[in-house]
PDB file of N, CA, C and O in Angstrom:
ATOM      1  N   UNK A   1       0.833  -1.182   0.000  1.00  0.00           N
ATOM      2  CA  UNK A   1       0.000   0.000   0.000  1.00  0.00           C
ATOM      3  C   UNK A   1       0.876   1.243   0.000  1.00  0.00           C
ATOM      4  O   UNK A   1       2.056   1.217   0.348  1.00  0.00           O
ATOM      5  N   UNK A   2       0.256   2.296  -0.396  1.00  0.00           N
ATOM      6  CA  UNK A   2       1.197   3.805  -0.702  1.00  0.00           C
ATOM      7  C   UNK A   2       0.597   4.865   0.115  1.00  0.00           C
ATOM      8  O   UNK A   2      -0.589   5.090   0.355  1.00  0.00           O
ATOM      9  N   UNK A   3       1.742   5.514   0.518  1.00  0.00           N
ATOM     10  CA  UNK A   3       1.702   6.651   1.712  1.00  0.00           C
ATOM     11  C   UNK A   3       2.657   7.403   0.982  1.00  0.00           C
ATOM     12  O   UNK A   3       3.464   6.968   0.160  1.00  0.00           O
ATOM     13  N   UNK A   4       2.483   8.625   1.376  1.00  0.00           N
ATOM     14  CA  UNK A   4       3.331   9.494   0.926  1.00  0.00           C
ATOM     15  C   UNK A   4       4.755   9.818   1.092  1.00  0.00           C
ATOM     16  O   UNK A   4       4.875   8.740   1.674  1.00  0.00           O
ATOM     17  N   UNK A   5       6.040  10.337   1.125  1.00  0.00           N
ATOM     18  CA  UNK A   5       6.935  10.104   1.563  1.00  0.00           C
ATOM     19  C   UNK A   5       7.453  10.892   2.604  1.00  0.00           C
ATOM     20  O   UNK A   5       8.648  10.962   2.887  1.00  0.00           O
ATOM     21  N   UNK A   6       6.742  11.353   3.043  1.00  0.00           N
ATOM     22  CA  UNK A   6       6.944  11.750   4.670  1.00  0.00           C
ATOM     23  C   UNK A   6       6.657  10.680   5.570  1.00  0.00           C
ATOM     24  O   UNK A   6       5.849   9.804   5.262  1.00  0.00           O
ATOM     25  N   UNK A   7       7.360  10.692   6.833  1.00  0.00           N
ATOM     26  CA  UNK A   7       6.826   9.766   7.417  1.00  0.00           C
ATOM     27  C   UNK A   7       5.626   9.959   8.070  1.00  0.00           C
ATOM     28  O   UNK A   7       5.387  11.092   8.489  1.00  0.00           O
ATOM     29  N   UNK A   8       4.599   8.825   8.287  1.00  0.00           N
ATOM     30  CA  UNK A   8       3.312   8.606   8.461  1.00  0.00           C
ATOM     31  C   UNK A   8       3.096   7.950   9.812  1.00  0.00           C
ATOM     32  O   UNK A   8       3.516   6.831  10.109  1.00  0.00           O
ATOM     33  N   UNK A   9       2.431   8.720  10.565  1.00  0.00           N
ATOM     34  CA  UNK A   9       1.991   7.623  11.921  1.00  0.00           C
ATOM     35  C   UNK A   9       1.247   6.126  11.827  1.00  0.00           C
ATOM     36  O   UNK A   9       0.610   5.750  10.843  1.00  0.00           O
ATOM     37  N   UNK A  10       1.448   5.379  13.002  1.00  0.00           N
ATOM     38  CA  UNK A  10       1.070   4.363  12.555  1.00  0.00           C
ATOM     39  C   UNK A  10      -0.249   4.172  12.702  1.00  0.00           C
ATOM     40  O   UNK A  10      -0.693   3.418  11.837  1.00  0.00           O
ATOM     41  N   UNK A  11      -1.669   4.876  14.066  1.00  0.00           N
ATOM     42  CA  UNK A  11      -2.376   4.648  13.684  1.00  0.00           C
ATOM     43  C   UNK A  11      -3.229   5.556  12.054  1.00  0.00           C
ATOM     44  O   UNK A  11      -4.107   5.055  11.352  1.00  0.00           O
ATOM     45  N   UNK A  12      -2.822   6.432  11.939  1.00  0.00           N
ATOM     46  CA  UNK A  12      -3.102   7.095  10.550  1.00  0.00           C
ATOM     47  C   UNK A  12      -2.606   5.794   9.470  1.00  0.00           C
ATOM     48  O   UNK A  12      -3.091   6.013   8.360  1.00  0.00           O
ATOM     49  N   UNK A  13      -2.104   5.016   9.482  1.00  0.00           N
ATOM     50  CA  UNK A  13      -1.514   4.465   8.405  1.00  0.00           C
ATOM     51  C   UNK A  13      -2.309   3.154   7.972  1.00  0.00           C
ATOM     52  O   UNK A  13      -2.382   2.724   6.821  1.00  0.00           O
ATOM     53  N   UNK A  14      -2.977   2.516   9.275  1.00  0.00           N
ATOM     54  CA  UNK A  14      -3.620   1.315   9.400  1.00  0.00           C
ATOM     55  C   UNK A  14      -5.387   1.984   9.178  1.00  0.00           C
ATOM     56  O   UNK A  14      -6.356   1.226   9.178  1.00  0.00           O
ATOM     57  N   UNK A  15      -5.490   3.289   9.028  1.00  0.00           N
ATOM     58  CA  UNK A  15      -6.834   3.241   8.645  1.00  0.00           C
ATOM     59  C   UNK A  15      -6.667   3.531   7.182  1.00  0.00           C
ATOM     60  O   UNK A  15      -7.572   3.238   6.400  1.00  0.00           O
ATOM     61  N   UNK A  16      -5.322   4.210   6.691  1.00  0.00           N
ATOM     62  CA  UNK A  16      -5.007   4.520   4.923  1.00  0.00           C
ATOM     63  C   UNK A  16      -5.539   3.336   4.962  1.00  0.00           C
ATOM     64  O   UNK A  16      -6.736   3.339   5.247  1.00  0.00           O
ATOM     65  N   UNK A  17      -4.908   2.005   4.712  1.00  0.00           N
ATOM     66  CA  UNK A  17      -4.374   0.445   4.256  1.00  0.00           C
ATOM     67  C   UNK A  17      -5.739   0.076   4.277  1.00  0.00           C
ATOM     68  O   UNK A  17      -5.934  -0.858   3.500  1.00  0.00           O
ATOM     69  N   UNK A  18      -6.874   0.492   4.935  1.00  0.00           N
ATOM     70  CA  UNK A  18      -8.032  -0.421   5.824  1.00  0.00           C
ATOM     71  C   UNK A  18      -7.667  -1.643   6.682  1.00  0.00           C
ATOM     72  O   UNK A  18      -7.981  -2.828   6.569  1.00  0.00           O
ATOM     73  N   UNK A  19      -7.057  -1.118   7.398  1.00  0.00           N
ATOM     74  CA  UNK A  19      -6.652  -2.222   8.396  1.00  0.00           C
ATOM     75  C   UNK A  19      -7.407  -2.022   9.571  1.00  0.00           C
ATOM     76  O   UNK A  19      -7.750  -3.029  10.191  1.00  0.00           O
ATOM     77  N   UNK A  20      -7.769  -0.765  10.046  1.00  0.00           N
ATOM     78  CA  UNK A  20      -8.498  -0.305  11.125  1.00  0.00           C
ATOM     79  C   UNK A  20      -9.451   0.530  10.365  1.00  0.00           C
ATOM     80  O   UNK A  20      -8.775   1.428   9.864  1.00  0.00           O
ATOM     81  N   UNK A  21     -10.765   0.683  10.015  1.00  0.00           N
ATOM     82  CA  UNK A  21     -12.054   1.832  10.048  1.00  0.00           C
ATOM     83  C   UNK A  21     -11.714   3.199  10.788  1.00  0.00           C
ATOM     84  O   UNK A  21     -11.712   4.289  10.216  1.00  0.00           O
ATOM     85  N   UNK A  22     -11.471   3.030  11.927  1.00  0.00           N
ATOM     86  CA  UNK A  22     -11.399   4.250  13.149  1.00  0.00           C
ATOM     87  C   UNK A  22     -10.247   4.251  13.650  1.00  0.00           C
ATOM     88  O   UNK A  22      -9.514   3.268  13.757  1.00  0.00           O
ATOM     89  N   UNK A  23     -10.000   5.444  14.017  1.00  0.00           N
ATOM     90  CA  UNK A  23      -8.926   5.975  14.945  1.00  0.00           C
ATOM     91  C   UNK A  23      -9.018   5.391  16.353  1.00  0.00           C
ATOM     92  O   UNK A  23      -8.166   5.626  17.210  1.00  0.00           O
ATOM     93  N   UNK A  24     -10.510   4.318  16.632  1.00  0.00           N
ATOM     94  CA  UNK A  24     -10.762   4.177  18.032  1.00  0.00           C
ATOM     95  C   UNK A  24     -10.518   2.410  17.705  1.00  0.00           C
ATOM     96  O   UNK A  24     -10.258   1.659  18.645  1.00  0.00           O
ATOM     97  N   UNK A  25     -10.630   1.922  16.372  1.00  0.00           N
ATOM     98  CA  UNK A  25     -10.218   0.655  16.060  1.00  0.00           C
ATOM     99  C   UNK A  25      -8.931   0.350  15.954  1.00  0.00           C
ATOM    100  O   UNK A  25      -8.529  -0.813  15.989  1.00  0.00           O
ATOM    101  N   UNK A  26      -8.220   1.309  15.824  1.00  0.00           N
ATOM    102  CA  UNK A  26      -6.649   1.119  15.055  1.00  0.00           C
ATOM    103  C   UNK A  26      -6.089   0.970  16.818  1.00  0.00           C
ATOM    104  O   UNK A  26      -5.341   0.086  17.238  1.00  0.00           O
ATOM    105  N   UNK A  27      -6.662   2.034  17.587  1.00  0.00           N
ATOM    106  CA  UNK A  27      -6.815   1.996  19.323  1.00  0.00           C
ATOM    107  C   UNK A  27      -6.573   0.497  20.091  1.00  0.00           C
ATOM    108  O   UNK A  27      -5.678   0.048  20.807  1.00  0.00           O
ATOM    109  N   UNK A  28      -7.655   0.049  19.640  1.00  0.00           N
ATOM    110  CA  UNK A  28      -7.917  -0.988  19.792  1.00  0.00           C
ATOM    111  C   UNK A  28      -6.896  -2.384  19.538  1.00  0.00           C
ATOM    112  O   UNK A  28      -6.253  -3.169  20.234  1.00  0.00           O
ATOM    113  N   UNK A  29      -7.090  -2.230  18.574  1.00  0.00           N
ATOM    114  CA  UNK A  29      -5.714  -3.575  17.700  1.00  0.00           C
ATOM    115  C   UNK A  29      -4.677  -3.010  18.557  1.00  0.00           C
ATOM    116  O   UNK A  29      -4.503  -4.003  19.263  1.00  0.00           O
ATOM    117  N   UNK A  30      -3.583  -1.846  19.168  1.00  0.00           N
ATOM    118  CA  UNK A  30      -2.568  -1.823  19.503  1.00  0.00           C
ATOM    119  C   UNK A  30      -2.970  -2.321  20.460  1.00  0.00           C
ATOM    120  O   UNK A  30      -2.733  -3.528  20.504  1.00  0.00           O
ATOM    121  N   UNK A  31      -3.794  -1.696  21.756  1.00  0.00           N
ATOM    122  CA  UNK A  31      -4.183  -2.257  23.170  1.00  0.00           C
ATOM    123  C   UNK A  31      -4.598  -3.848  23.053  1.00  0.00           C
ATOM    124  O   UNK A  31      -5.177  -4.349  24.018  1.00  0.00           O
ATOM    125  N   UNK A  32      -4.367  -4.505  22.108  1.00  0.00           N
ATOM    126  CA  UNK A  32      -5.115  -6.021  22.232  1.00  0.00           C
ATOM    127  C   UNK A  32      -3.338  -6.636  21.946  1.00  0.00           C
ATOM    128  O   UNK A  32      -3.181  -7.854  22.029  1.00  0.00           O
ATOM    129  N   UNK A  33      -2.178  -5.813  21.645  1.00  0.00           N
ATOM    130  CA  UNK A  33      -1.268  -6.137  21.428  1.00  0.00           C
ATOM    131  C   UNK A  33      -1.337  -7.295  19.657  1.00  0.00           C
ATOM    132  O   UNK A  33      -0.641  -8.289  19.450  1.00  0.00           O
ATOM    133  N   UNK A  34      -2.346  -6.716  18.731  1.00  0.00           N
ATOM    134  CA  UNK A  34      -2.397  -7.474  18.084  1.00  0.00           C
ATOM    135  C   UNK A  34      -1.451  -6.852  16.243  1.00  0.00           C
ATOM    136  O   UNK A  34      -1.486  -7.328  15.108  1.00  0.00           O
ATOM    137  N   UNK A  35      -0.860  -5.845  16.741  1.00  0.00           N
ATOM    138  CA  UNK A  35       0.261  -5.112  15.878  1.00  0.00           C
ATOM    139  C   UNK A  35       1.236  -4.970  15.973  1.00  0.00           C
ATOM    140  O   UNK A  35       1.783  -4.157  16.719  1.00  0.00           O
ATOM    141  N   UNK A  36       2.008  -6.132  14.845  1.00  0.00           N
ATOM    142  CA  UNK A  36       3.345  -5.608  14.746  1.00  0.00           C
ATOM    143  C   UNK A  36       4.089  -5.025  13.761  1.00  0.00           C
ATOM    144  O   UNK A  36       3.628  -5.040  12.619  1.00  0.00           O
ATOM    145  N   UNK A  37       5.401  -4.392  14.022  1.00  0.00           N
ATOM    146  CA  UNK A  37       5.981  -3.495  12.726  1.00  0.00           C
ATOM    147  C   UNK A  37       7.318  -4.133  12.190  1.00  0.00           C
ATOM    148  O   UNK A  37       7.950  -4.018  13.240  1.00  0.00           O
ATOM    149  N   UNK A  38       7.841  -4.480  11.679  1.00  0.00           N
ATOM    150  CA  UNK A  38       8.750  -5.354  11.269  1.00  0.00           C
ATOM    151  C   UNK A  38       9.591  -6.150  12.282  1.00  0.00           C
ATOM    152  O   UNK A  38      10.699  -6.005  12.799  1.00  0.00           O
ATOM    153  N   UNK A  39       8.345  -7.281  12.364  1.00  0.00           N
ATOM    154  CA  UNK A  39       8.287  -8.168  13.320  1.00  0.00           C
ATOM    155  C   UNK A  39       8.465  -7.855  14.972  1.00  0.00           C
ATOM    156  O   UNK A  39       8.793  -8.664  15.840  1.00  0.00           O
ATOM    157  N   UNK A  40       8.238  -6.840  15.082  1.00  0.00           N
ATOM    158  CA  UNK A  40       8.181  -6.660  16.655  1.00  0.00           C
ATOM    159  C   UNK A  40       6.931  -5.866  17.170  1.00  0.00           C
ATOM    160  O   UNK A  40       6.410  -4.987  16.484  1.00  0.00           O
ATOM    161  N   UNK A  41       6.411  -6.273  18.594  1.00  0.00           N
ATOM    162  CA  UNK A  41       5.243  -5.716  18.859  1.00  0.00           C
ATOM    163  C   UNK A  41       5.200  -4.513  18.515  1.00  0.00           C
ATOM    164  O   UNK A  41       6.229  -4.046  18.026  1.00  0.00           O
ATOM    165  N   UNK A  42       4.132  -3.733  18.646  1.00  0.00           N
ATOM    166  CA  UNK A  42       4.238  -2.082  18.644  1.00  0.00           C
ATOM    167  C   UNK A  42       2.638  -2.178  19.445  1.00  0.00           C
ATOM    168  O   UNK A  42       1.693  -2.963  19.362  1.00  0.00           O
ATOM    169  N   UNK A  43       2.926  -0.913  20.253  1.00  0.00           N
ATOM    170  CA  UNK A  43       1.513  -0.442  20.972  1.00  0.00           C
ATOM    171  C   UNK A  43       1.099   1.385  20.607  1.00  0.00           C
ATOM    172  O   UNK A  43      -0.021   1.873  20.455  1.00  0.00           O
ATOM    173  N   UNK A  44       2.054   1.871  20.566  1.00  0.00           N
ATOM    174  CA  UNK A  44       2.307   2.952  20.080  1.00  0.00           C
ATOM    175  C   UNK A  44       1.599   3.893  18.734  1.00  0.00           C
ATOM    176  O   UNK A  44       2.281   4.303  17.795  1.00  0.00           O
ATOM    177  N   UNK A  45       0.192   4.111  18.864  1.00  0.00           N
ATOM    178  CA  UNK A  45      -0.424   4.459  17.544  1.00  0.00           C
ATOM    179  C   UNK A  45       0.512   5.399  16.784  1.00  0.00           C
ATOM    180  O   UNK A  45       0.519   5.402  15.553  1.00  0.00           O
ATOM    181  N   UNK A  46       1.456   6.355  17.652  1.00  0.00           N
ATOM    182  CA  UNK A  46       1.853   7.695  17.145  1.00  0.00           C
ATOM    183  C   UNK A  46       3.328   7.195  16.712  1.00  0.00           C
ATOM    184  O   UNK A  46       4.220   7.984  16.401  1.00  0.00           O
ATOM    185  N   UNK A  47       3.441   6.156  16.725  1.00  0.00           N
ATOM    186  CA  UNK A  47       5.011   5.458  15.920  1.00  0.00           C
ATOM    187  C   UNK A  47       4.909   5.992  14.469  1.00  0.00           C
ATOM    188  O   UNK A  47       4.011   5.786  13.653  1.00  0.00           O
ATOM    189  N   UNK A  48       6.078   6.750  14.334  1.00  0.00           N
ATOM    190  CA  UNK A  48       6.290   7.441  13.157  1.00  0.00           C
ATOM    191  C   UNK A  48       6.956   6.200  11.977  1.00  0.00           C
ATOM    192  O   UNK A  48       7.956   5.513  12.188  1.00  0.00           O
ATOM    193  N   UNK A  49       6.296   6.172  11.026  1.00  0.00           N
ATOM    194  CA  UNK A  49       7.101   4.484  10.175  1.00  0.00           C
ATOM    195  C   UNK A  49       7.112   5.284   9.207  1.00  0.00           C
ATOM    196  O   UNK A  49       6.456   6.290   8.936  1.00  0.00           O
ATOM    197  N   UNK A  50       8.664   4.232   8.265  1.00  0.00           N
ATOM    198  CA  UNK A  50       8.943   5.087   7.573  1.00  0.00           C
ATOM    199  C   UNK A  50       9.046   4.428   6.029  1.00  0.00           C
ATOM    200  O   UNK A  50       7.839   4.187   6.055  1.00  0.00           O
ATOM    201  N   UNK A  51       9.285   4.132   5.244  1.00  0.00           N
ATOM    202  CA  UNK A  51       9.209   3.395   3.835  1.00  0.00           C
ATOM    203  C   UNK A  51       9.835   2.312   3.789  1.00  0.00           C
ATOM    204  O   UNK A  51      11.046   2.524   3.864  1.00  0.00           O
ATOM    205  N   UNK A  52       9.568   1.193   3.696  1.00  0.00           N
ATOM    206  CA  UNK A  52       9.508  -0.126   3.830  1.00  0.00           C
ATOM    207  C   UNK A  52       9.554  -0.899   5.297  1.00  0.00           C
ATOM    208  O   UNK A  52      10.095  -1.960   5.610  1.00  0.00           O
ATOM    209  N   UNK A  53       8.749   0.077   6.100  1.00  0.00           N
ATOM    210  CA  UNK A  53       8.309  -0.483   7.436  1.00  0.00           C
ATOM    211  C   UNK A  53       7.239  -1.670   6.946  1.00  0.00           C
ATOM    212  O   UNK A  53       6.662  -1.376   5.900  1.00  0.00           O
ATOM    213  N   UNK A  54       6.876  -2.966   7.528  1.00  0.00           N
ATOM    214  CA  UNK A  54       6.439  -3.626   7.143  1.00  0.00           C
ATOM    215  C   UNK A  54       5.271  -4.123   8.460  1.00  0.00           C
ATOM    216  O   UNK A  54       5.630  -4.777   9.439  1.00  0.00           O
ATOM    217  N   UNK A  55       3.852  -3.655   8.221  1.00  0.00           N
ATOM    218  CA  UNK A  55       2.939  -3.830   9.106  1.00  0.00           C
ATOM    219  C   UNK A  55       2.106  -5.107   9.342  1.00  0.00           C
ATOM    220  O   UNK A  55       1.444  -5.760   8.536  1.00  0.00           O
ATOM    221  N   UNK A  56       2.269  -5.251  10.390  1.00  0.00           N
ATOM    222  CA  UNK A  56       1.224  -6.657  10.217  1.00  0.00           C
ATOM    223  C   UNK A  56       0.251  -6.796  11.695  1.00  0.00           C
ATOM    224  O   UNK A  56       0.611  -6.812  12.872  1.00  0.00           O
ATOM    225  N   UNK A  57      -1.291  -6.896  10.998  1.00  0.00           N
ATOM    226  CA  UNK A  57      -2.237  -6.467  12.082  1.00  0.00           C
ATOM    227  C   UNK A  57      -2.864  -8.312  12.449  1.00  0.00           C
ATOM    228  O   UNK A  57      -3.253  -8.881  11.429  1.00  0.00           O
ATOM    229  N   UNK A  58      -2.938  -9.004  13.529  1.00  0.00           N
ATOM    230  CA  UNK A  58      -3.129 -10.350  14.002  1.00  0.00           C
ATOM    231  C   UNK A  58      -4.923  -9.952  13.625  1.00  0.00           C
ATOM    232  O   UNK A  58      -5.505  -9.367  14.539  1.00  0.00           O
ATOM    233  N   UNK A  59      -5.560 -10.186  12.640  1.00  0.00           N
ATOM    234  CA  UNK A  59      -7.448 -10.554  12.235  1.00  0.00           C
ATOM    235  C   UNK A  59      -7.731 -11.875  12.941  1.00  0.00           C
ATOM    236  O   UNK A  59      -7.053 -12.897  13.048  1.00  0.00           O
ATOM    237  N   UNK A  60      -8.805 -11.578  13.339  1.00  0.00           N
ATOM    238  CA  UNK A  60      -9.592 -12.769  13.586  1.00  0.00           C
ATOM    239  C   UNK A  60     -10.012 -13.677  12.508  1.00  0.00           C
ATOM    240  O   UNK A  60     -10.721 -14.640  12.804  1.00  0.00           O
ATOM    241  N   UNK A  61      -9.521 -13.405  10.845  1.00  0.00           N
ATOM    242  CA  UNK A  61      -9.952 -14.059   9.471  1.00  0.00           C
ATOM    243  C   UNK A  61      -8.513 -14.383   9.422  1.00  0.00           C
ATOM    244  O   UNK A  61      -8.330 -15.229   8.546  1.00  0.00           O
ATOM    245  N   UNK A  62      -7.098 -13.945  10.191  1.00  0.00           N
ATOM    246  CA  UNK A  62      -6.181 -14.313   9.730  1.00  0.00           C
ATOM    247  C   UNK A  62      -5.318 -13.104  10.060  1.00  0.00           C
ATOM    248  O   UNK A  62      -5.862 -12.158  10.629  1.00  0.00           O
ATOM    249  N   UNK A  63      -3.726 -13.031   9.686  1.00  0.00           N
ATOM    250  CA  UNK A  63      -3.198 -11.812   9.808  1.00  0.00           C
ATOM    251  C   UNK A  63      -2.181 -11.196   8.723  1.00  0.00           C
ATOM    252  O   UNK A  63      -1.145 -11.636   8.224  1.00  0.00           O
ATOM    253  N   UNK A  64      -2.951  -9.912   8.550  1.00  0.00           N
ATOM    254  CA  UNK A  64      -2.824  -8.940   7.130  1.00  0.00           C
ATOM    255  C   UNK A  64      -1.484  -8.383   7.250  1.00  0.00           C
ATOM    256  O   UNK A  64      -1.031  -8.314   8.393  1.00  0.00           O
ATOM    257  N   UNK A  65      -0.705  -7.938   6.202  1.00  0.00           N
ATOM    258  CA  UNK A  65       0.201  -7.674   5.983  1.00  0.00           C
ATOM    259  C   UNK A  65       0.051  -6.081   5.184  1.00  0.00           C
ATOM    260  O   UNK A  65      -0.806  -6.044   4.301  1.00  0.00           O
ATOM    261  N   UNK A  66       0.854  -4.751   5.458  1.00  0.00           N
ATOM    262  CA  UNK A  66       0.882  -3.777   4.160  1.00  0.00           C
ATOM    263  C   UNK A  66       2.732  -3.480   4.627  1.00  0.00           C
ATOM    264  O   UNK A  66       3.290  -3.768   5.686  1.00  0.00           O
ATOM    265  N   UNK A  67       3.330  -2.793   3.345  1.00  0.00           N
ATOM    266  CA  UNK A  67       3.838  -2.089   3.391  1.00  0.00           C
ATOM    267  C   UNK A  67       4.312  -1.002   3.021  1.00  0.00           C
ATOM    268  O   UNK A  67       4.524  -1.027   1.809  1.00  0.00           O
ATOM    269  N   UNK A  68       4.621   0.088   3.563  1.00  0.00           N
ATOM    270  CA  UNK A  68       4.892   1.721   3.115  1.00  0.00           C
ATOM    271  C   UNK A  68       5.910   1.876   2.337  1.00  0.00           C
ATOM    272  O   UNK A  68       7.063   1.449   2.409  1.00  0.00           O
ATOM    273  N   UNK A  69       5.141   2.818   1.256  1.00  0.00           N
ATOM    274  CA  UNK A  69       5.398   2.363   0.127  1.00  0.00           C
ATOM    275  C   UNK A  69       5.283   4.300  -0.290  1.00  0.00           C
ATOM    276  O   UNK A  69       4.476   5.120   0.149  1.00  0.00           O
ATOM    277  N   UNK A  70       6.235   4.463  -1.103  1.00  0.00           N
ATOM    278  CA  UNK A  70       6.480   5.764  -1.365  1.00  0.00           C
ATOM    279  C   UNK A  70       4.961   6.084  -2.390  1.00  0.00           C
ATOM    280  O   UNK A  70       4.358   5.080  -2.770  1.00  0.00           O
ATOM    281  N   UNK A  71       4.528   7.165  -2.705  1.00  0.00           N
ATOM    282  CA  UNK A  71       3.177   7.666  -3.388  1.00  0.00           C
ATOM    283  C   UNK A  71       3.671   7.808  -4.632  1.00  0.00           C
ATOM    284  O   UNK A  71       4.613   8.579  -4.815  1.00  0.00           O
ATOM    285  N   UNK A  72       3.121   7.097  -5.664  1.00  0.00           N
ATOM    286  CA  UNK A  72       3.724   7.410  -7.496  1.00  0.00           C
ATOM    287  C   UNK A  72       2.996   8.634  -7.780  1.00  0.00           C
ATOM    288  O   UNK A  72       3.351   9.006  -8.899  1.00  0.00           O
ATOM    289  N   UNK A  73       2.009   9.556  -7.207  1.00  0.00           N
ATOM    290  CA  UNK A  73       1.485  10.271  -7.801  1.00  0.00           C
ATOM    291  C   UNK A  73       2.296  12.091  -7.602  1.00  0.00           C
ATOM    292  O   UNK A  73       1.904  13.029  -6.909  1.00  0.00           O
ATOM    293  N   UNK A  74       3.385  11.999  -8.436  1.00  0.00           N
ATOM    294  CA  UNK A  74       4.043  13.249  -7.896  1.00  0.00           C
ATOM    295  C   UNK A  74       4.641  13.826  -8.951  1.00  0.00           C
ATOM    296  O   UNK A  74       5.265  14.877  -8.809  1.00  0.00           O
TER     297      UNK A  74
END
């Protein structure tokens, strides 16, 4: 998925991707400890990630993968 090339917070980043709907879901997934960022926990919504940080949110259908990815539209 593509974010721009500034760096991007992480819960802002998991509602870009649709990984979280809400700012109170993305909340959520960290407090359930069910997010990690290239392979290590993260709880931290306001973790600044940066281009080829590699996200991965634990679903109850399974667990999703994105990664930040510079914006082609420039």
């Amino acid at each position: 998925m593509s974010t721009r090339d500034d760096p991007i917070r992480l819960g802002q980043f998991l509602k870009l991707v649709g990984l979280a709907e809400t700012g109170g879901q993305a909340r959520a997934l960290l407090d359930d400890d069910a997010v990690t960022v290239n392979g290590e926990p993260e709880t931290r919504r306001g973790r600044q990630l940066q281009v080829g940080d590699v996200v991965e949110v634990d679903l109850p259908g399974g667990p999703l993968q994105a990664v930040v990815e510079l914006d082609d539209e420039d």
